[in-house]
Every structure is written in structure tokens, then in C-alpha cells.
SERO-4910 file (N, C-alpha, C, O; in steps of 0.05 Angstrom, whole numbers):
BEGIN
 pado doro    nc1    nc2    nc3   cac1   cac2   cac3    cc1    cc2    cc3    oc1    oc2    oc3
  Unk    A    193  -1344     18    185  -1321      2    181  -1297     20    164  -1295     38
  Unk    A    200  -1277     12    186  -1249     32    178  -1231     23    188  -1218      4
  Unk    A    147  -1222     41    126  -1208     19    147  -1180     30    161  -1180     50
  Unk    A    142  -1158      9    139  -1131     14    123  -1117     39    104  -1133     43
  Unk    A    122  -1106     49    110  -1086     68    104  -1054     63    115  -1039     47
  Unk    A     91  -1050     75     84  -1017     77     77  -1016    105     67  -1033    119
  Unk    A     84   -987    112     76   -971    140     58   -957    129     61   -947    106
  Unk    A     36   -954    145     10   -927    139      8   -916    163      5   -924    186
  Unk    A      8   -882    145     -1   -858    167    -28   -863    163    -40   -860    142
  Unk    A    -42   -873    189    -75   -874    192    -95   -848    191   -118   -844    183
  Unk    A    -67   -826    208    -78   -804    203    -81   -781    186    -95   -761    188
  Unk    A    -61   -788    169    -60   -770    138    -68   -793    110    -70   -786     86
  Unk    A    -70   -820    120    -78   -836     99    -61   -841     82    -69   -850     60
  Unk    A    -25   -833     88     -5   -834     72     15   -863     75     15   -874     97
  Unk    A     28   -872     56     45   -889     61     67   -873     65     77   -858     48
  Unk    A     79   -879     96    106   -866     94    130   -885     97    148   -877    111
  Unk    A    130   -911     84    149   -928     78    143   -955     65    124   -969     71
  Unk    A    159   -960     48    148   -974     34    172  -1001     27    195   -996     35
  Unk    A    167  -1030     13    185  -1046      1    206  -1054     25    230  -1055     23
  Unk    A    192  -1060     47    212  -1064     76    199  -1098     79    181  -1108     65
  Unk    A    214  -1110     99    214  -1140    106    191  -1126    134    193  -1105    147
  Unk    A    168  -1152    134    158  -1152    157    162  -1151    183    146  -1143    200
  Unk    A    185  -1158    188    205  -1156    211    207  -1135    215    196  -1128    236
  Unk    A    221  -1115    200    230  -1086    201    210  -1075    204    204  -1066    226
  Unk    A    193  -1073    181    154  -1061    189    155  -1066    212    168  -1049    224
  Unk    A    145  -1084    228    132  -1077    261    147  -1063    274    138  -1043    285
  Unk    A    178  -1070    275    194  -1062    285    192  -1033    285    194  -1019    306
  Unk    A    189  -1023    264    190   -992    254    163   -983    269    165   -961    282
  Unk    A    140   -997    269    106   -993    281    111   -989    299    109   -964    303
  Unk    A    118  -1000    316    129  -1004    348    136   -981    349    121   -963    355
  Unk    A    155   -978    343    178   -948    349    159   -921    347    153   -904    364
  Unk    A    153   -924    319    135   -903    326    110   -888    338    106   -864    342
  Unk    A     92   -919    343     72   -907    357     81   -914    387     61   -918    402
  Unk    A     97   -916    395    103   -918    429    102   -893    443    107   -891    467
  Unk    A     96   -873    427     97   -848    448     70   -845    454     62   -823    462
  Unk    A     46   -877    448     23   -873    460     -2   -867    434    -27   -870    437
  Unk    A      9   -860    414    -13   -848    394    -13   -868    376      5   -867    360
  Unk    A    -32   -892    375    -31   -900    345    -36   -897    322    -56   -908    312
  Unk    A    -17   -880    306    -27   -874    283    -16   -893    261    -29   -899    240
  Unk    A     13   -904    267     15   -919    253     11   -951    243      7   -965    263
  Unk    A     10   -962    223      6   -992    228     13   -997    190     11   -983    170
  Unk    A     23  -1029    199     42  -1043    174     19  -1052    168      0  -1053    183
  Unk    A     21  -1063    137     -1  -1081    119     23  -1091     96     44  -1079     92
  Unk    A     15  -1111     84     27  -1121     70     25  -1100     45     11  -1080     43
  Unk    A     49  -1115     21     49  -1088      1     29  -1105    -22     22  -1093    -43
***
């Protein structure tokens, strides 16, 4: 069974992606907070 995912902006409190495979979610997490800033982070949908 594969749950849904969401990415959250921690710092606007926004979902800025949504209905993705957990795999992809981190994957996507990673990417974006590697320039050092964590703002982002996956949670299930």
C-alpha cells in the first residue's frame, strides 16, 4: 500500500506539494533544504 505524501513550507506553513510517493518526498526534502536552511520537511498525507 502507498500512502500519499506532502512537503511542508515550515516557514510559510504552506504545503507546497502534495499526492507524491515517500520516496520522491525525501528525495524532494533533501534537495531542497541542502543549501543549509531547513525549512522544508515531508509528513504523510
Amino acid at each position: 500500500m502507498n500512502k500519499s505524501f506532502q512537503i511542508i513550507d515550515t516557514k510559510l506553513n504552506k504545503i507546497v506539494l502534495t499526492k507524491i510517493s515517500e520516496h520522491e518526498a525525501h528525495k524532494r526534502v533533501d534537495l531542497l533544504n541542502s543549501c543549509g536552511i531547513v525549512r522544508y520537511k515531508a509528513r504523510a498525507a
